[in-house]
Backbone as numpy.savetxt, mean C-alpha at the origin, in Angstrom:
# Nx Ny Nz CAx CAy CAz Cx Cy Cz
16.94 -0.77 -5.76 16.71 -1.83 -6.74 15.35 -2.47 -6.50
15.21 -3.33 -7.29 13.47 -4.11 -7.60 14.03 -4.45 -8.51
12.46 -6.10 -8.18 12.41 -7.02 -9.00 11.25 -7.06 -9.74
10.98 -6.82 -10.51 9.41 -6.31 -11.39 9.23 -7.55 -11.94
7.85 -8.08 -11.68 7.14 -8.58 -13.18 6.22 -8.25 -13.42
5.16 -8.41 -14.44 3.64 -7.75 -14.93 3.14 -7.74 -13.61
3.31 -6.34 -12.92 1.95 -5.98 -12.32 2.41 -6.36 -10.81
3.47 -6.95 -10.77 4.29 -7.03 -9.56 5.67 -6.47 -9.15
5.77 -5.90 -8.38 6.78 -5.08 -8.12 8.00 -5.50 -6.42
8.72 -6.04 -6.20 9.42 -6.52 -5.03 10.70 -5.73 -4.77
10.42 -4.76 -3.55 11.28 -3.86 -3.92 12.67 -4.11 -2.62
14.17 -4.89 -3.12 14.61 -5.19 -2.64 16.02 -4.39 -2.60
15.75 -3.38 -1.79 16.45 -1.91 -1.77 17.48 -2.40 -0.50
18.45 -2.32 -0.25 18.90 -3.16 1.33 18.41 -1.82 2.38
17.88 -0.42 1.97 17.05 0.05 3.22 16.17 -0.74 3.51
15.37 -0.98 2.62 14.22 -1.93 2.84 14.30 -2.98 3.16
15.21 -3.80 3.20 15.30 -5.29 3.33 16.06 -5.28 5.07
16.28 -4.43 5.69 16.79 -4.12 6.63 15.77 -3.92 7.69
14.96 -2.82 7.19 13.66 -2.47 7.73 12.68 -3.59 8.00
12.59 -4.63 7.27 11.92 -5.34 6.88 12.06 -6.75 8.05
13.58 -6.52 7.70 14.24 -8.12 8.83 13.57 -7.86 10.34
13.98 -5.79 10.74 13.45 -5.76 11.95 12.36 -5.53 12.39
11.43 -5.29 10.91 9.73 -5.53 11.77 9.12 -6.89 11.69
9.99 -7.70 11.29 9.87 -9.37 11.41 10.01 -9.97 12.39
10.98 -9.18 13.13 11.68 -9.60 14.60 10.66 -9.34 15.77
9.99 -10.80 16.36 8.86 -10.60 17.62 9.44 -9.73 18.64
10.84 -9.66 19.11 10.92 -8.86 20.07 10.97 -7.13 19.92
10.76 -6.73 18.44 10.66 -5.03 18.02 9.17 -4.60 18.90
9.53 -3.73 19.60 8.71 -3.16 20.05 7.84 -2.53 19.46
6.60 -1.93 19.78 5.20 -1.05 19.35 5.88 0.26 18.68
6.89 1.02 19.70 6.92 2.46 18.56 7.76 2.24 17.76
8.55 1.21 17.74 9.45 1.06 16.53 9.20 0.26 15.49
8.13 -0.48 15.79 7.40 -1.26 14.76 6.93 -0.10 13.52
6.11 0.69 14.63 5.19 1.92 13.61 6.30 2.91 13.18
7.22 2.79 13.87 8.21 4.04 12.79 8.67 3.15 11.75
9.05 1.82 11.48 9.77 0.99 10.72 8.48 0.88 9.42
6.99 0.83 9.88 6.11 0.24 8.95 6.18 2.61 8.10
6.43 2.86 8.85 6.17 4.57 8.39 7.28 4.60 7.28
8.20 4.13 7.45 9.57 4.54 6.75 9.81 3.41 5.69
9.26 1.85 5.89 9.17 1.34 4.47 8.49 1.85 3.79
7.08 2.29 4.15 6.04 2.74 3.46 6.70 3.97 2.37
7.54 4.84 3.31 7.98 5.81 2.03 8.92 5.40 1.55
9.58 4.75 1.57 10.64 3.74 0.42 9.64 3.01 -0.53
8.98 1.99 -0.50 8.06 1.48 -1.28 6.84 2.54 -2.17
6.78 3.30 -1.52 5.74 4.54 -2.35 6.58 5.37 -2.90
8.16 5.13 -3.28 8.76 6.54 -3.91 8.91 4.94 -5.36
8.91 4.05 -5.33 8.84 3.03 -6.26 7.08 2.69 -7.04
6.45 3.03 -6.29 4.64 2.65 -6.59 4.90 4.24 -7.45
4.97 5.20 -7.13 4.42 6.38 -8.08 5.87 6.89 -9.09
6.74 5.46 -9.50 7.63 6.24 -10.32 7.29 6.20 -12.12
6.20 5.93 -12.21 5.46 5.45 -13.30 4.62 7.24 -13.84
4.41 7.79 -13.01 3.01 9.11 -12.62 4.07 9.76 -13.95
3.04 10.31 -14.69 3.68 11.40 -15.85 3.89 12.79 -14.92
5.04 13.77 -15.95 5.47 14.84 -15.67 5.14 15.62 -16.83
5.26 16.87 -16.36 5.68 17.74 -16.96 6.05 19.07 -17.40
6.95 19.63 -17.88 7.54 20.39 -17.83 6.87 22.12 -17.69
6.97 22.76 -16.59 7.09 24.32 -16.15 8.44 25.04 -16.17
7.72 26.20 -16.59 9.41 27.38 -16.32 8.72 28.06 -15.13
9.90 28.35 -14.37 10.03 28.70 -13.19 10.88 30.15 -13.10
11.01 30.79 -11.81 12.41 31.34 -11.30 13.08 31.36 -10.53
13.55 30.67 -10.51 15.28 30.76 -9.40 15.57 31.60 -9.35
16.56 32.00 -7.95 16.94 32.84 -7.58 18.02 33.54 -7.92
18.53 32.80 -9.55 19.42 33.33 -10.57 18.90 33.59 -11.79
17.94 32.56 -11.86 17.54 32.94 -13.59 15.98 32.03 -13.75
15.63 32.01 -14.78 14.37 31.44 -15.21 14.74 30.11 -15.70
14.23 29.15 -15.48 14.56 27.88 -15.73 13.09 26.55 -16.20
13.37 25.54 -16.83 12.34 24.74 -16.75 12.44 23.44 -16.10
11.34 23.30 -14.90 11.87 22.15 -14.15 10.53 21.07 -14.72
10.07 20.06 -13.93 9.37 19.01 -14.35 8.65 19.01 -12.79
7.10 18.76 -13.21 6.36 18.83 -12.25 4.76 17.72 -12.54
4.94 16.71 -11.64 3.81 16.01 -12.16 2.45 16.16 -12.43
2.29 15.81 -13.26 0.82 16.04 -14.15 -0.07 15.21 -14.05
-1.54 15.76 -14.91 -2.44 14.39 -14.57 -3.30 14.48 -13.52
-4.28 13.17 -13.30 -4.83 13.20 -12.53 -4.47 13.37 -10.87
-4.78 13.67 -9.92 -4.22 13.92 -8.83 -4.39 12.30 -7.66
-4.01 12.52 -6.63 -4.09 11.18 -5.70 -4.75 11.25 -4.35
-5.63 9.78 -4.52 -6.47 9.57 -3.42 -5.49 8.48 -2.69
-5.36 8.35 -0.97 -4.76 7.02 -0.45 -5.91 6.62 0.42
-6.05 5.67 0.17 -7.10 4.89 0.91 -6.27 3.76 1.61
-6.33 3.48 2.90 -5.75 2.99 3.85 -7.00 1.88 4.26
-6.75 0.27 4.21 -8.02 -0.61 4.43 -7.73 -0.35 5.58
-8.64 -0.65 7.03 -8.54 -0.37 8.26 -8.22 -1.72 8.73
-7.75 -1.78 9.63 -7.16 -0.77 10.34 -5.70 -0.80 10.37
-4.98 -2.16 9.82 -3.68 -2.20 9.79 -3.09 -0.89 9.13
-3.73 -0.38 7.67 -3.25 0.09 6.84 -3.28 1.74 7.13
-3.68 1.97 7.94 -3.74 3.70 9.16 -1.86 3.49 9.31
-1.53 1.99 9.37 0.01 2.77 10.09 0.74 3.10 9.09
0.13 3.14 7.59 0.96 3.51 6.48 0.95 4.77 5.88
-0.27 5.65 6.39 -0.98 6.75 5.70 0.36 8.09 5.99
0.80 7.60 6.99 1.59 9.27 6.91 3.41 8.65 5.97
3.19 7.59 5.98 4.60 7.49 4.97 4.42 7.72 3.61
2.95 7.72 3.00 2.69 8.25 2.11 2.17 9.23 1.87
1.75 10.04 2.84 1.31 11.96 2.81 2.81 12.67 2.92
4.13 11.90 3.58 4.73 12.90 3.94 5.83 12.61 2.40
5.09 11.88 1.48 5.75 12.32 0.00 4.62 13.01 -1.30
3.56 12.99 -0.79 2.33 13.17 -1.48 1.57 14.06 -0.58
1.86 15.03 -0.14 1.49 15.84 0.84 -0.71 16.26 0.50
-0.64 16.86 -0.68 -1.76 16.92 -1.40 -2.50 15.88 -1.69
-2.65 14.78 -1.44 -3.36 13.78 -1.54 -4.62 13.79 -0.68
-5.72 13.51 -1.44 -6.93 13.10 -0.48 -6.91 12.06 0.10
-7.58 11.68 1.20 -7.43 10.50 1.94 -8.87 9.82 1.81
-9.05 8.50 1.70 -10.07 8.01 1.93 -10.07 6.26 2.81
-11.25 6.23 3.36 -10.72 4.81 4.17 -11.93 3.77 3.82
-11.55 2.36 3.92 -11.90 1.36 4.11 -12.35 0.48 4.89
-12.84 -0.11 5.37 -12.83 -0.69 6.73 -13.40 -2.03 6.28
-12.81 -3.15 6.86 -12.89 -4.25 6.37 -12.38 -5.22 7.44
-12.69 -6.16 8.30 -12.28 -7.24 8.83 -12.57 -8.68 8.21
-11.39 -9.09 8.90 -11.99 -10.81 8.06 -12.72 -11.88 8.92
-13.55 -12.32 8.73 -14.34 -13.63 9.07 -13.33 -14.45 9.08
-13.04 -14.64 10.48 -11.81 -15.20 11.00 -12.31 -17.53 10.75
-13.84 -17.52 10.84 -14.11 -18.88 10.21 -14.18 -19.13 8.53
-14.58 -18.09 8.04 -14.57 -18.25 6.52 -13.13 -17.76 5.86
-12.22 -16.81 6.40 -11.32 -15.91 5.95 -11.97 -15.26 5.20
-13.24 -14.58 4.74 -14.02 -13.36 3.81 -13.96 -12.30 4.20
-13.72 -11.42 3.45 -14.37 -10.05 4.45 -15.47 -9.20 4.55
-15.48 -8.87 5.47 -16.50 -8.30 5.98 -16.56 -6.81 5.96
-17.08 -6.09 5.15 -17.30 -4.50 5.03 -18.39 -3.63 6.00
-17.25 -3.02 7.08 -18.65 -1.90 7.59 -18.21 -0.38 7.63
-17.10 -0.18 6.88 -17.02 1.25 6.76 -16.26 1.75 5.26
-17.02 2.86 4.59 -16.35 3.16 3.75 -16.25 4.96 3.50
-15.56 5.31 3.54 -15.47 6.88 3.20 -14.45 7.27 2.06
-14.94 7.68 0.85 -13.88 8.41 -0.32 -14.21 9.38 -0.52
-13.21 10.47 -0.90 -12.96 11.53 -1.73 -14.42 11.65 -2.63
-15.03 12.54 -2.91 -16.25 12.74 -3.52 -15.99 12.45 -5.18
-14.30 13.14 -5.21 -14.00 12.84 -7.29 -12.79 11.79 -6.98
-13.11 10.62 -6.16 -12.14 9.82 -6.52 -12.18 9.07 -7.68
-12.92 8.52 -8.74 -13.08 9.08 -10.24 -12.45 9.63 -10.95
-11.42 10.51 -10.34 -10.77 11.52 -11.15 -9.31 11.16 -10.49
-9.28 10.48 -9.56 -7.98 10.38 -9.25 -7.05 9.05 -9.05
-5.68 8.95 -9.07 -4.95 8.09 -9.07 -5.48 7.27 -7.28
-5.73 6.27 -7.24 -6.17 5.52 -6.01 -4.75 4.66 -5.58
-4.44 5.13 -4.42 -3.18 4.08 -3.61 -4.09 3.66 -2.66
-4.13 1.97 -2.50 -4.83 1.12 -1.07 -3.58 1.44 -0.92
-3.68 1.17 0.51 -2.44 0.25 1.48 -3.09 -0.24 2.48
-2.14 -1.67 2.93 -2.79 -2.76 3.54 -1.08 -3.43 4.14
-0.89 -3.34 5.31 0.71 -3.91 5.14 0.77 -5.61 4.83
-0.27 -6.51 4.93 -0.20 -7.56 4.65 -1.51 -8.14 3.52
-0.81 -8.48 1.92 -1.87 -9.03 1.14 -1.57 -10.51 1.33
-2.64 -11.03 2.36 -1.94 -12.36 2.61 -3.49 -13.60 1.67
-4.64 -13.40 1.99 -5.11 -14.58 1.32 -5.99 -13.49 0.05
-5.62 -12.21 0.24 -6.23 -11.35 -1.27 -7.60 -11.10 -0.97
-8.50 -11.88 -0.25 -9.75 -11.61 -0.06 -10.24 -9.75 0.10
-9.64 -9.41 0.98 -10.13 -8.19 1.36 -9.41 -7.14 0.96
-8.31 -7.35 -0.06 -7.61 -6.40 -1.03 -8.42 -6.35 -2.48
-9.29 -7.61 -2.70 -10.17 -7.88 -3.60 -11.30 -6.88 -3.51
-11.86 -7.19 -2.47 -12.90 -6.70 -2.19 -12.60 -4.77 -1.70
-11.75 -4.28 -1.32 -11.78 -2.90 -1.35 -11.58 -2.61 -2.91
-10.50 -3.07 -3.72 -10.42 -2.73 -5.00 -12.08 -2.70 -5.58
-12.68 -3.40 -5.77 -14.19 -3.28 -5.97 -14.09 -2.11 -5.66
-14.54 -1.68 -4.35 -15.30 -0.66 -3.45 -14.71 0.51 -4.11
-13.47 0.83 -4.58 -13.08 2.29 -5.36 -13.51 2.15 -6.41
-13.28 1.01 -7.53 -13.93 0.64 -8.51 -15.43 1.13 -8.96
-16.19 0.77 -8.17 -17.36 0.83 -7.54 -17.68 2.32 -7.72
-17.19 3.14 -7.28 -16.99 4.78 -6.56 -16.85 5.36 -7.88
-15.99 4.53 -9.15 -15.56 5.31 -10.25 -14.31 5.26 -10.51
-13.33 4.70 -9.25 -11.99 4.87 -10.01 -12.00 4.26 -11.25
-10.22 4.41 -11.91 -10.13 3.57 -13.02 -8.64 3.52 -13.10
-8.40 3.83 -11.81 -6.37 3.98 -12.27 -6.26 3.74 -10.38
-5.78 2.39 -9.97 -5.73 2.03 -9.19 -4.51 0.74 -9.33
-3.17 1.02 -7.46 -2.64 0.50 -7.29 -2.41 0.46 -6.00
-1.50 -1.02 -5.46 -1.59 -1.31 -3.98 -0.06 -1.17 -3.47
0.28 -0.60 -2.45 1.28 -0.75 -1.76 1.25 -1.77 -0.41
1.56 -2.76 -0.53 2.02 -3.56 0.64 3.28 -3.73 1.44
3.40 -4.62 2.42 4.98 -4.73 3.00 5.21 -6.16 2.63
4.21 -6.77 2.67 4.28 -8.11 3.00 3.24 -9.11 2.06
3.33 -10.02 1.15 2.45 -10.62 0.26 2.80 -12.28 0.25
1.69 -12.80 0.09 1.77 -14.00 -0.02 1.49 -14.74 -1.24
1.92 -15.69 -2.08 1.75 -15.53 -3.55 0.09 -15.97 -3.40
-0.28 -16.64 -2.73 -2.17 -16.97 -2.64 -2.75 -15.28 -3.13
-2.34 -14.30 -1.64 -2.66 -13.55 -1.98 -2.85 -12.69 -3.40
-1.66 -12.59 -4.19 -1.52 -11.90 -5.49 -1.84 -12.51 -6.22
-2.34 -14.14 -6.30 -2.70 -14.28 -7.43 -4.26 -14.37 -7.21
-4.81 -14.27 -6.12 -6.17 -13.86 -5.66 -6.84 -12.41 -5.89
-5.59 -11.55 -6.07 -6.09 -10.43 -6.30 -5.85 -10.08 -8.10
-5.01 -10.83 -8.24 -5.09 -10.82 -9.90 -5.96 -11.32 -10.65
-6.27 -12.47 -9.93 -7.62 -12.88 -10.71 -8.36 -11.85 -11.11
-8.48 -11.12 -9.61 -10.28 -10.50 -10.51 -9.39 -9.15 -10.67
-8.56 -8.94 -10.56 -8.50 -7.50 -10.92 -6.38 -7.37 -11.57
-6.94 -7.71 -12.32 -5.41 -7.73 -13.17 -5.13 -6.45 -13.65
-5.01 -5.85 -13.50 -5.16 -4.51 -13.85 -4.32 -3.37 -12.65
-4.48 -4.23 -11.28 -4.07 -3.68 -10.49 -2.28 -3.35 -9.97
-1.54 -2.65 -10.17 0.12 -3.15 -9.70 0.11 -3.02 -8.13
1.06 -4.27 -7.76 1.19 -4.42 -6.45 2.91 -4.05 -6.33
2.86 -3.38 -4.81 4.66 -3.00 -4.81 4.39 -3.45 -3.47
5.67 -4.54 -3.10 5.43 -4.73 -2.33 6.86 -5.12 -1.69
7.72 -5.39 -0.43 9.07 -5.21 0.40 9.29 -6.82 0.36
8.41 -7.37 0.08 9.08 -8.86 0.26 7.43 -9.76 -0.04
7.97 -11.18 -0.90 6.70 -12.37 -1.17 7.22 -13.40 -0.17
6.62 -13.67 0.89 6.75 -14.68 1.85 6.14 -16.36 1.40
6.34 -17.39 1.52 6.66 -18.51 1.89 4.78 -18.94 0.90
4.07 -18.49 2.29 2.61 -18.51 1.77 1.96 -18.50 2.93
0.81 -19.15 3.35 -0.10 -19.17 3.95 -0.37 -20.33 5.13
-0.42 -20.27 6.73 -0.20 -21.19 7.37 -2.22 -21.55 7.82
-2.77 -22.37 7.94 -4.40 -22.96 7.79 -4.92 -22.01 8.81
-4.02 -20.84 9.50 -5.43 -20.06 9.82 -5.23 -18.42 8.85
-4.82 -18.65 7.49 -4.61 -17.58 6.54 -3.55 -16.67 6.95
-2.90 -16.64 7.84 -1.45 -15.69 8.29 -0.40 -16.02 7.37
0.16 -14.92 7.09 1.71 -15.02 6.21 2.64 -15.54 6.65
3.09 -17.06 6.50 4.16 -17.08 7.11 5.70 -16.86 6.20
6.77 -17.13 6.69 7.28 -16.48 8.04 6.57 -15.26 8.12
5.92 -13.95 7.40 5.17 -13.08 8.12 6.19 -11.88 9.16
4.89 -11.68 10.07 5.25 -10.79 10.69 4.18 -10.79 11.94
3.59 -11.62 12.12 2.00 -11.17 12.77 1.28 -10.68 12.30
0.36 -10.44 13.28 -0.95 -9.74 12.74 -0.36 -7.88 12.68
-0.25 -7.63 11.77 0.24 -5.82 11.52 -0.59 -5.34 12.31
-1.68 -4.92 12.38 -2.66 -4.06 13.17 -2.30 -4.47 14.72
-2.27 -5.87 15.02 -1.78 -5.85 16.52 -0.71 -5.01 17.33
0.23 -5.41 15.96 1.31 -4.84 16.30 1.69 -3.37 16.26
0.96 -2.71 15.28 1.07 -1.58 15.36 0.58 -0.49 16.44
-1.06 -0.71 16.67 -1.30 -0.62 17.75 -1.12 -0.94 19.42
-0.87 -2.37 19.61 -0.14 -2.82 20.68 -1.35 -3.68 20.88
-2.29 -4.30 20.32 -3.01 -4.94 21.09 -3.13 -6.40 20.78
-2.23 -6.88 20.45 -2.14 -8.26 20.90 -1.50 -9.26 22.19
């Protein structure tokens, strides 16, 4: 199940909402954090691409000739902002196997909350293809803003975000400038505590995923 509105998507599946309680929980450890952020990720991305057109091939089975449904269209780039959003990339290759990958790199100016861009690498025809960010936390929108640009930028024109975790600052920061964009995301938290963290939240994702906080 999900709760949709224009361009927002809250996907409150009780796998997910399960998953969700225990990567909330400070005492979940490092590899179970990253298997928990791996396995919402493909729950939330089988909801982000149920929109993608199909269409119909004949085939053969191993009884007869048949016509099944096979998606069409432009193909898919995932761009993962760095570095939190690396712990999401294989929950969405291991349903989108064919997907190009492209990355972001972006930290925030921990005095301004802005971000700060020093790495970018895409797909050469990402232009031509369906663009998934992922970012596990859109918490003040700044730097979900600012990568959307950066594909933008490149040529996309069919671009959407998968998150775990959103703060309404965030989404309506990223709607502003880019309304256009759909966000799917496992849960909208509370809002924003004065040093820009989601609260209740989860921490900092990248700490946690990696182990270095």
């Amino acid at each position: 199940m999900s709760v949709a509105t224009e361009k927002l998507v809250v996907v409150d599946h009780p796998l997910v909402q399960h998953k969700l309680g225990m990567l909330r929980d400070d005492s979940t450890p490092t590899h179970l954090f990253r298997q928990l952020v791996d396995e919402v990720t493909l729950l939330l991305t089988y909801e982000a691409t149920k929109d993608f057109a199909t269409e119909e091939i004949e085939i053969e089975t191993p009884l007869e000739r048949t016509t099944v449904q096979r998606i069409s269209g432009k193909k898919v780039a995932v761009c993962p902002i760095l570095r939190a959003g690396l712990g999401m990339l294989d929950g969405v290759l291991s349903l989108i196997s064919g997907a190009r990958v492209g990355f972001i790199g972006l930290y925030r100016n921990e005095e301004t909350l802005q971000p700060v861009e020093y790495y970018v690498k895409l797909p050469a025809d990402v232009a031509a293809r369906d663009v998934i960010l992922l970012d596990p936390m859109l918490a003040t929108g700044n730097s979900t803003a600012a990568a959307v640009s950066t594909v933008k930028s490149a040529g996309a024109t069919s671009v959407r975000l998968i998150a775990i975790i959103a703060a309404p600052e965030g989404i309506e920061r990223l709607h502003s400038e880019h309304p256009d964009v759909p966000v799917v995301v496992a849960a909208v938290d509370r809002g924003l505590n004065e040093k820009g963290y989601i609260v209740p939240g989860l921490g900092d994702a990248g700490d946690r995923l990696f182990g270095t906080k």
